[in-house]
N, C-alpha and C positions, 0 to 999 in steps of 0.2 A: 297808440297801442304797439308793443314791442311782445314778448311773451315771457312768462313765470318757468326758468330753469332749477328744479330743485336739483342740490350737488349730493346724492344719496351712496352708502358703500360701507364695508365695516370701520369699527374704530381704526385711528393709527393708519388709513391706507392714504392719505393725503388731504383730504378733500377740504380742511382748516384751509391750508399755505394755498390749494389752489383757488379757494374763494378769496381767500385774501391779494393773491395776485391775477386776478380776472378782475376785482374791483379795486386794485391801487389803493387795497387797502390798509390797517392793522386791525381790526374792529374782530377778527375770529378770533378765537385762541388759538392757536396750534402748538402741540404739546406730546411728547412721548409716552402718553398713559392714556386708556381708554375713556372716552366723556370726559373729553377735557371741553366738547361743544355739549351745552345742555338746552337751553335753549337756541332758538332760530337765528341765524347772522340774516340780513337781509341787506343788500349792496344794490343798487342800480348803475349798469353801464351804458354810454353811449357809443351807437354800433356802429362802427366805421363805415363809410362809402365814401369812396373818392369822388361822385357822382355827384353828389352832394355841396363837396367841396370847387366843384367848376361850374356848377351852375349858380352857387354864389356869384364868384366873381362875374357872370356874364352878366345879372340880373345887377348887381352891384348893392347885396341885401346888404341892409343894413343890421341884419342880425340871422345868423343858421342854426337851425334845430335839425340835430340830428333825431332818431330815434331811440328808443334805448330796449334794453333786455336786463330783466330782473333775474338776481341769480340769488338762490336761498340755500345757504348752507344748512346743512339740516344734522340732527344728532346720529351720531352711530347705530347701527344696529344690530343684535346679536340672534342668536338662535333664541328661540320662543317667545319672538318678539311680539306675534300675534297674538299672544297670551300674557302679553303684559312687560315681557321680562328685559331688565335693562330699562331703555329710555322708550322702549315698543312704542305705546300708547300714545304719547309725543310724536314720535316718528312717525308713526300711520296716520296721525292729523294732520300735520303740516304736509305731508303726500299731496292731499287732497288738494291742495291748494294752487298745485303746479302745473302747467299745462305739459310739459315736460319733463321725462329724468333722466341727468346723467350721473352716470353710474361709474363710480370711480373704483379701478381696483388696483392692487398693488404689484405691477411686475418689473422689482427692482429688488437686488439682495442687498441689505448694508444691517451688518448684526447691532450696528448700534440702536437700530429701529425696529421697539417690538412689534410684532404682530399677535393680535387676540387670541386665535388657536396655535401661535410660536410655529407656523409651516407656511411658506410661500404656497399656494394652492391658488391663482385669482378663480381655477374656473368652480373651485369646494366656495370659493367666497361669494361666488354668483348663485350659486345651487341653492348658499344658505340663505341669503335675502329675495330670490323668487320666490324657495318655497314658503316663508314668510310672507310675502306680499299674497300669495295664492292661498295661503289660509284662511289671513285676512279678509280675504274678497270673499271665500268662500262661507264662512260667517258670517259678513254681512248680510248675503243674497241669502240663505238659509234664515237668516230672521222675518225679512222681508216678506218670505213665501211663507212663513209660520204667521205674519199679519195678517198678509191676503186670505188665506184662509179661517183663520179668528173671522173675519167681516163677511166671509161667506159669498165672497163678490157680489155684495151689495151696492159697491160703492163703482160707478161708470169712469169717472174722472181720473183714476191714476197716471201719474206720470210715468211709471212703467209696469209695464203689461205684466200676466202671471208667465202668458207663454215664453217673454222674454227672461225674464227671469228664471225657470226653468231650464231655458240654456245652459246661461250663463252658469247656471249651478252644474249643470251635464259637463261642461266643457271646463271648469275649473276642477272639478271631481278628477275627470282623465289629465290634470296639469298641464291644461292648455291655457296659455295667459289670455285676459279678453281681447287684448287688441290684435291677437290672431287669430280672432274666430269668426266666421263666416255667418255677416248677420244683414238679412235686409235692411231697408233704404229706412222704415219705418224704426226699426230696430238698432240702427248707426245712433238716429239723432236721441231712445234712447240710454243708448250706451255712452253719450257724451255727456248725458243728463246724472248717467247713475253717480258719476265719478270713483267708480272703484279703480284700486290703485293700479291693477292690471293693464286697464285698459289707454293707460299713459303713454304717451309716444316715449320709447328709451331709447338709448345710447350710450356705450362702454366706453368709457376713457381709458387708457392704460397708461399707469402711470408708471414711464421706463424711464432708465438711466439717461441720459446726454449721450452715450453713443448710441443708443436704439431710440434715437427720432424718429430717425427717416424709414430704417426696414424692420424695427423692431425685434426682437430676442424669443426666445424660447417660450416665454412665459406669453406675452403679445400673442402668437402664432394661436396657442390654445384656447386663448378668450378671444379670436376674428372669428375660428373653427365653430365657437356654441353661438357666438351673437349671427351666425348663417343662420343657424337652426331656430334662432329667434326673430329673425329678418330684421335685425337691427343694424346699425353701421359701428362702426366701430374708431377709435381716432388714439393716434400714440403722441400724449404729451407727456415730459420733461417736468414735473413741477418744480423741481426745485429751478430750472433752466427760467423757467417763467415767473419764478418770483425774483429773479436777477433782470428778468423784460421790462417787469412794472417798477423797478427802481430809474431807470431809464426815459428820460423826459424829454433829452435832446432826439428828433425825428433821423438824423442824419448818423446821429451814434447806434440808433437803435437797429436803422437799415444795417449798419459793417457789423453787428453784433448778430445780426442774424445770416449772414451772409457768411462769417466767420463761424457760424456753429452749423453751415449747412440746413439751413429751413429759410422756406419761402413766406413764410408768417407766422404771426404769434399764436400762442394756443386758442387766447382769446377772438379771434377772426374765422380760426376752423372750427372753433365751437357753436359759433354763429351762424356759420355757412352751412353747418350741418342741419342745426337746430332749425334753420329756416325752411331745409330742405325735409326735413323730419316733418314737421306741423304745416307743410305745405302753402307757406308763406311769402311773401313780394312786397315789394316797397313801390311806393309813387310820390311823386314830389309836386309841392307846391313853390312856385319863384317866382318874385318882382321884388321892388326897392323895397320894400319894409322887408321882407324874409324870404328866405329860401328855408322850407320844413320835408322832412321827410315822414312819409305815414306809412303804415303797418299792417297790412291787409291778407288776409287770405288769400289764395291765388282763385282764378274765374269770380269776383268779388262783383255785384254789378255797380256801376256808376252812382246809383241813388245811394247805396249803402256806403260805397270812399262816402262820397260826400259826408254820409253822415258822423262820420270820422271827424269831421272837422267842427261841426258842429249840429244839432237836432234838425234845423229849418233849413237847411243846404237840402236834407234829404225830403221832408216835405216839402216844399216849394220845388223841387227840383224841376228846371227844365231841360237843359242840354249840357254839355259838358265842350269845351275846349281843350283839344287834345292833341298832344302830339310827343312825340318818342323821343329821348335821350339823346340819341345820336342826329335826330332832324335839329333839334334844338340848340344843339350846342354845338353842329356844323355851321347852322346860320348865326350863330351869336345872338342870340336873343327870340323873342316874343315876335317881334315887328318885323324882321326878315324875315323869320320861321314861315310868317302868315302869306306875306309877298312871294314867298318861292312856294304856297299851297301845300306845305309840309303839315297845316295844321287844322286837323279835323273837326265838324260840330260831330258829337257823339250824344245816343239818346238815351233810353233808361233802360234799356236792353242791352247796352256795352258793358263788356267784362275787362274791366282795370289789368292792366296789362302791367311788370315789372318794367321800373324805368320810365313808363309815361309820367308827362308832363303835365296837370291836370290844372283847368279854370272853371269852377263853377258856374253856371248862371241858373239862378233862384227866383222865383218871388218871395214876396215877404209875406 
């Protein structure tokens, strides 16, 4: 399990070139005229960890899986989208499907490149596809409470309640997105059920010139200012810088290339780092001679459920877990010392998978 990044944002603000160089690709279009993406690009990347890469060689796998993150280029969107207009309709579907979004905007002047309202504005560009998304959602739950009442709550079983939904319709009314509204424990699990689009973890990319990487320009400054006020994070990448990254294959060119433009990594690694941190995610690794794998977890995840990560009857049959930390494991070089210096713990079905553990199942069948 890795996670579903949709690349969402108006036409023309990058979001083709930067799909196409997050997944080393050419598969998007990218193109100087609005909906030149009509349908969905869909790329899969594998996520870097160097962690990964040294407990291979300790273990001497004969093969490493990394993890990956699916990133889904998705069509432009314009004003009245909620209403159909443009590629809307499309757009709002493929939303759904993401556990994430980043939200690409454009803070870079170059007149060769149009922009769909012809005015650099990122933060009028963010204004116009909330209040799209928050129409959207507001429609939808506005049907939904139009059903419940049709059936006259008759029916005990729903998967979301009328009172929740009555929120959710109060709180998008006053233009509050869902994933900042203040909802019981009951009412979290569902709000991850409903999937409106609101209620999506986001994140603002700013897409700036080559010299506003590092502290970013005028335009950046305005879109960190509104993503506060939406407790989102924010990240300034270069696309055109990154699609000169992913042409780049030799590890040792790519280091002086980076080093010579002044950044400490590629777009795609802070995109990752963020996104893990956004949907509150950790990795643990599996190592011995046939492989070293990396898995994708929730963070506090309990033992029985990693397990089931790897496959159904790990997590039935679960009985204990062998465990042990990043740093115990790959100071003692392996498995076998790790155990002899008591770096490596039995763990029961009440342990929460930790980032960086070391993990060995033991199951019945």
């Amino acid at each position: 399990m890795g996670f579903k990044t949709g690349i969402i944002g108006l036409p023309n603000v990058g979001k083709s070139t930067l799909f196409n160089a997050l997944t080393k690709s050419k598969i998007a279009q990218a193109a100087n005229f609005p909906f030149c993406t009509i349908d969905p690009n869909i790329g899969e990347v594998m996520v870097p960890d160097e962690r990964l890469q040294e407990l291979s060689k300790i273990s001497l796998s004969n093969e490493t899986i990394p993890t990956k993150i699916t990133f889904i280029d998705i069509a432009g969107l314009v004003k009245g989208a909620s209403k159909g207009e443009g590629l809307g309709n499309k757009f709002l579907a493929n939303i759904r499907e993401c556990d994430a979004l980043a939200h690409v905007t454009r803070c870079f002047e170059d007149e060769n490149v149009t922009h769909v309202n012809n005015i650099i504005d990122p933060v009028a560009d963010i204004e116009i596809i909330n209040t799209e998304l928050l129409l959207a959602d507001l429609d939808s739950v506005t049907k939904r409470i139009e059903n419940f009442r049709k059936r006259g709550g008759k029916k005990n079983d729903e998967l979301l309640s009328f009172a929740f939904l009555e929120k959710a319709k109060e709180l998008l009314e006053s233009g509050v997105p869902l994933r900042q509204g203040s909802f019981l424990d009951e009412e979290v699990k569902m709000l991850h059920l409903s999937q409106f689009l609101t209620s999506k973890p986001i994140l603002f990319i700013c897409n700036v010139d080559e010299n506003s990487i590092k502290e970013g320009n005028g335009y950046s400054k305005k879109v960190e200012a509104l993503a506060k006020t939406l407790e989102a994070p924010t990240l300034n990448i270069s696309v055109s810088i990154e699609q000169e990254l992913s042409e780049i294959s030799d590890e040792k060119e790519l280091k002086e290339f980076l080093i010579e433009m002044g950044m400490s990594s590629t777009g795609l690694e802070k995109l990752i780092q963020t996104g893990y941190s956004l949907l509150g995610l950790c990795t643990y690794f599996t190592s011995g001679p046939k492989e070293t794998r990396a898995w994708t977890i929730p963070n506090s995840t309990l033992a029985p459920e990693a397990a089931g990560k790897i496959h159904t009857d790990f997590k039935k049959g679960f009985i204990r877990a062998e465990t042990v930390s990043f740093s115990d494991f790959a100071s003692a070089g392996g498995w076998t010392r790790a155990k002899e210096l008591g770096k490596v713990r039995s763990e029961g079905k009440d342990y929460l998978v930790k980032d960086g553990d070391i993990m060995n199942f033991l199951f019945s069948s």
